[in-house]
C-alpha positions in Angstrom: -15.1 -10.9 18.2 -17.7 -12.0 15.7 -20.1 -8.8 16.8 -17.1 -6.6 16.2 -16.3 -8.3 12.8 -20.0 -7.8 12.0 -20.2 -3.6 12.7 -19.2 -1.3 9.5 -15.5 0.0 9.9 -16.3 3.0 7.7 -18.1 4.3 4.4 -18.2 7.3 2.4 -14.6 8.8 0.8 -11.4 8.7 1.6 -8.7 10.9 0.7 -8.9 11.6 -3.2 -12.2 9.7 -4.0 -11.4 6.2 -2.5 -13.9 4.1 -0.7 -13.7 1.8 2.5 -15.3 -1.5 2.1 -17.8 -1.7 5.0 -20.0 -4.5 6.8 -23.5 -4.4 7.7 -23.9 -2.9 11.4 -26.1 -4.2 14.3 -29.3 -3.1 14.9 -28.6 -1.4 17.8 -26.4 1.2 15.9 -29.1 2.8 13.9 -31.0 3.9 16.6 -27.9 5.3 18.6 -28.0 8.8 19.4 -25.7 11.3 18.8 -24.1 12.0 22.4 -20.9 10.6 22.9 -17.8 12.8 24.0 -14.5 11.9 24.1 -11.2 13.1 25.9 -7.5 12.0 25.4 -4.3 12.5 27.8 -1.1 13.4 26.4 1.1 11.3 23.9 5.0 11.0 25.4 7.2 8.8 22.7 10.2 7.9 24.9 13.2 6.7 23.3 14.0 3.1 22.4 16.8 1.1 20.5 13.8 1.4 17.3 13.1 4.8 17.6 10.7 6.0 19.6 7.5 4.4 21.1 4.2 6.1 23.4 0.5 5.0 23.8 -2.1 7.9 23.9 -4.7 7.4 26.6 -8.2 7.6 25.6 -11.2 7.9 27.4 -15.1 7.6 25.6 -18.4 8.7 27.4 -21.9 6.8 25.7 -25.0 8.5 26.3 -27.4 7.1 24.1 -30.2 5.1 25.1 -29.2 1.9 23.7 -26.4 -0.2 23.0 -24.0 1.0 20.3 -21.1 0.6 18.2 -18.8 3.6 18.3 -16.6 4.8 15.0 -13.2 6.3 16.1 -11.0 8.3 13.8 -7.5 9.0 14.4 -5.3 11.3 12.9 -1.4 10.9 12.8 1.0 13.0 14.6 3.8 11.7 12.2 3.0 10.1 8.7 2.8 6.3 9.6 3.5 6.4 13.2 0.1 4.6 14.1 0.4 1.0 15.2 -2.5 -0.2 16.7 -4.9 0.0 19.7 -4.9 -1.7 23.3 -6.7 -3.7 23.4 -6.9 -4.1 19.6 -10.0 -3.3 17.2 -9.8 -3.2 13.1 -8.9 -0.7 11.6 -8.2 0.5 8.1 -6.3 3.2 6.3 -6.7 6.3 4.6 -5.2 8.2 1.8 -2.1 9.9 3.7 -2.4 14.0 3.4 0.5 14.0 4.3 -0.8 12.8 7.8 -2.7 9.9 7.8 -6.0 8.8 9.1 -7.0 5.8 10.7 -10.4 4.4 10.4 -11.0 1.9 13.3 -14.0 1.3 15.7 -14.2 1.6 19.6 -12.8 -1.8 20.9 -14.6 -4.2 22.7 -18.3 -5.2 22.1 -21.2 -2.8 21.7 -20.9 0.1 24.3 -23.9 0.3 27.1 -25.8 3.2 28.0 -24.0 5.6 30.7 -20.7 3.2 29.9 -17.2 4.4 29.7 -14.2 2.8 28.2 -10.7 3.1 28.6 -7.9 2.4 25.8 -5.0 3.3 24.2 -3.5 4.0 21.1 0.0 2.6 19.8 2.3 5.0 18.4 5.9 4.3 16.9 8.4 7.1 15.3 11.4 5.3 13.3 13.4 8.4 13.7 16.8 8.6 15.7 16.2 9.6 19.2 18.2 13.4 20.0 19.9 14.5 22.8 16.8 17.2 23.0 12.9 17.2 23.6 10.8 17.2 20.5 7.3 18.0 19.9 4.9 18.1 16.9 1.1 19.0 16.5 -1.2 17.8 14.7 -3.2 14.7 16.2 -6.8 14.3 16.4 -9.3 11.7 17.8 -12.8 11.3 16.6 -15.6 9.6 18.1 -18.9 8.7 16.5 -21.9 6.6 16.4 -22.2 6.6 13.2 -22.4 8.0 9.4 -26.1 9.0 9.7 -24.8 12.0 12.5 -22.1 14.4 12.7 -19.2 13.8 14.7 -20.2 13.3 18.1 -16.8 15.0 20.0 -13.1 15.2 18.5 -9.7 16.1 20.7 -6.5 17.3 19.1 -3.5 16.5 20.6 0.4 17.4 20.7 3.0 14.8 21.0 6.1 15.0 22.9 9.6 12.9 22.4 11.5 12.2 25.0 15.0 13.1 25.0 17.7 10.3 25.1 18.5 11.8 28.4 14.9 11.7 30.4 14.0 15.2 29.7 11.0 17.1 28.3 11.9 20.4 28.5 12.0 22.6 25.8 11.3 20.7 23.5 12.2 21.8 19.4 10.0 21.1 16.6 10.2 17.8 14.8 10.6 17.6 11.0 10.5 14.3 9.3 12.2 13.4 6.1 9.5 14.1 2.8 11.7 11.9 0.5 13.0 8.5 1.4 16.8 8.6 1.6 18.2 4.6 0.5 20.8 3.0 -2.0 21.3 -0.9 -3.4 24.3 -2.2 -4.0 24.2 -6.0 -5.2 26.2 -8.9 -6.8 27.8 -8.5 -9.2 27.1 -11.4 -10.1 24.6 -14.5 -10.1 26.3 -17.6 -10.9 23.5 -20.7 -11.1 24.0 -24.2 -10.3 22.6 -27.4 -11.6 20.2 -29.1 -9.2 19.0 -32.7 -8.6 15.9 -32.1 -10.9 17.7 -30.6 -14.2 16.7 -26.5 -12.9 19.4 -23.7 -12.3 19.7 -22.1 -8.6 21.4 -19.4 -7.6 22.0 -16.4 -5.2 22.6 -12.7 -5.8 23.7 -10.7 -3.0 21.9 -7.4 -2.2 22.4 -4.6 0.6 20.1 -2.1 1.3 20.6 1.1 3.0 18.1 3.2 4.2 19.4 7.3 5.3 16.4 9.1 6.6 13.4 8.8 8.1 10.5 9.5 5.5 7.5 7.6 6.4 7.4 4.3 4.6 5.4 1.0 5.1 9.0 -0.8 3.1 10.5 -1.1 0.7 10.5 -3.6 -2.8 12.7 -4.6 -5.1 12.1 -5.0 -8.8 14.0 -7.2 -10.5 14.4 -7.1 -15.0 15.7 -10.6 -15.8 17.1 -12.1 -18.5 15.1 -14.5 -20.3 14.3 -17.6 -18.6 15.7 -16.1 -15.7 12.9 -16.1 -12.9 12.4 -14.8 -9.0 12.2 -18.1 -6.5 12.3 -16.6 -3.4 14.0 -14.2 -1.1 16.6 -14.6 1.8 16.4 -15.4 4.9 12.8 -15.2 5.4 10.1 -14.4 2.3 8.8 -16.2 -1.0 7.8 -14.4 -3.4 7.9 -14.3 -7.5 8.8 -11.1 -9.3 9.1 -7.6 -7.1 9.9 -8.6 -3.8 9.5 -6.9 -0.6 13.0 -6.7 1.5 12.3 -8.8 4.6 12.1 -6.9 8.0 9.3 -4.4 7.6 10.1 -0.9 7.7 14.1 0.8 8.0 14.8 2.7 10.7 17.5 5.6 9.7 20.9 4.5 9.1 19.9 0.8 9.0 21.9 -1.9 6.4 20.1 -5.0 5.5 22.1 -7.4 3.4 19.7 -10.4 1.6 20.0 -12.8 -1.2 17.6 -12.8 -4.2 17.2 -16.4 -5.2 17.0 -16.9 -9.2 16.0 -20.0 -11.1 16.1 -21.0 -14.7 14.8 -24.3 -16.2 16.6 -27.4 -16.9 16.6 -26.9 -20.9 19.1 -23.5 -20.5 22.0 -23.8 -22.1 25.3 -23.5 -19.8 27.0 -20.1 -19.9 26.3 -16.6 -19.7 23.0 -16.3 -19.7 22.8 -12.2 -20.0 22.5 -8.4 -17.9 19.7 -7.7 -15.0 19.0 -5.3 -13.1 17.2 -4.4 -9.8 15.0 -1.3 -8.7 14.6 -0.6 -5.3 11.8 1.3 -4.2 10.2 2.3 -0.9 5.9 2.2 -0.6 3.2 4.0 1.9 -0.5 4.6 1.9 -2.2 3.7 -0.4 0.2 2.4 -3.8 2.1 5.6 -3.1 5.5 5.0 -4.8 7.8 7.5 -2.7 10.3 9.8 -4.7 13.3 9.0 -3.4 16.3 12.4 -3.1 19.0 10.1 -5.4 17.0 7.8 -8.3 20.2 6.9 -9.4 21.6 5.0 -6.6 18.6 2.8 -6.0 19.2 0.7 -9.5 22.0 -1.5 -9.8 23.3 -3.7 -12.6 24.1 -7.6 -12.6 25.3 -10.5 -14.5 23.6 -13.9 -14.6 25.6 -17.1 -15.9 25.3 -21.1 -15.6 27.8 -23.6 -14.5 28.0 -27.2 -13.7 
């Protein structure tokens, strides 16, 4: 693990002029030759009570002379549908365009000469599964040995869905969502209690509901407080202070998650109505990409917060 740790994952630009943070590489990798190939199988996502879920099998040839760390590229079939390799390697992201690509490096150790590996790459589609076939284009694999040679071989490859009934036979073309789909609904009100030490606790309700299937890494919400009115956490599961990320990683379409925000105030406030808030919610992916979502005005909603006891 240490020797993978220690290769580069990538240099150079991504996407609109932003850099990946490399690591020095072995020794072995600058005198690699360029003579690797690569060849894929096909990617089948078969349907599943989350969507749908396939592994592309890969297969890389090293001819060089020495040992050598391999780059691999991948290119998304469907904004955000990449989830990881078997076994796994690290791996970071590009700017999505709108497909994405994945910067990762062969896994395992250094490659031998004449050696070939065997893997698979992790794909997940958070979109409800059809009564028909599907099929998009539009996925690539890259292998190289390195940034001081061209690419040494790249496969494209189509990707098939499963219908809910077994088939794959004419299959129609799959279009995902561009612009998320969600609402918030909440409170309407957060009524604070006195605790043991003096402070002010208490719970606002939320729901979320997310429609479509635009690609999305989750979704936040933004809370505007009165004053002295501050995050504490998030229910059931996260701390956090300020925005908040709405536990359970991404939605799949038609999915309702109800949580409470936890608010605190200091002992010093004054019992009463303490004032308005409001909360934004908002849905991220890539890199600080804020997605438009197809009805802004459905995603703020307006609350009151007060202290009794």
């Amino acid at each position: 693990m240490a020797r993978t740790i220690a290769r580069r994952l990538a240099a150079g630009v991504l996407g609109a002029g932003l850099a990946l943070l490399g690591m020095a590489a072995p020794a072995a990798q600058a005198a690699a030759p360029a003579d690797t190939s690569v060849s894929v199988g096909r990617l089948v996502l078969n349907p599943t009570d989350r969507g749908y879920v396939g592994s592309l099998p890969v297969t890389v040839d090293y001819r060089g002379e020495q040992p050598a760390y391999l780059d691999l590229t991948v290119t998304e079939p469907v904004p955000g549908a990449n989830t990881g390799m078997t076994p796994s390697a690290p791996c970071m992201y590009g700017r999505e365009q709108p497909l994405r690509n994945i910067y990762c490096t062969v896994p395992g150790d250094a490659l031998q000469p004449g050696e070939r590996r065997r893997f698979t790459i992790e794909f997940q589609v958070l979109t409800t599964p059809r009564a028909h076939a599907m099929s998009t284009p539009g996925g690539r694999v890259t292998v190289g040995t390195g940034d001081a040679n061209p690419a040494d071989d790249s496969r494209a490859f189509d990707t098939l869905f499963r219908s809910t009934s077994g088939s794959l036979r004419h299959p129609r073309p799959y279009v995902w969502d561009t612009r998320t789909d969600a609402s918030l609904t909440v409170g309407p009100a957060a009524v604070l209690a006195r605790q043991g030490d003096g402070s002010w606790l208490g719970r606002l309700p939320v729901t979320v509901r997310v429609a479509g299937d635009a690609a999305h890494d989750g979704y936040s919400l933004d809370p505007t407080l009165p004053a002295g009115v501050h995050v504490a956490g998030i229910e059931p599961v996260d701390v956090c202070t300020g925005t908040c990320s709405v536990p359970g990683g991404r939605f799949m379409p038609g999915e309702e998650r109800s949580v409470s925000l936890l608010l605190r105030a200091p002992a010093e406030v004054t019992p009463g109505d303490l004032g308005t808030g409001s909360l934004r919610l908002y849905a991220m992916f890539g890199w600080n990409n804020e997605l438009v979502d197809v009805d802004p005005a459905d995603n703020t909603a307006a609350f009151t917060v007060s202290a009794t006891g």
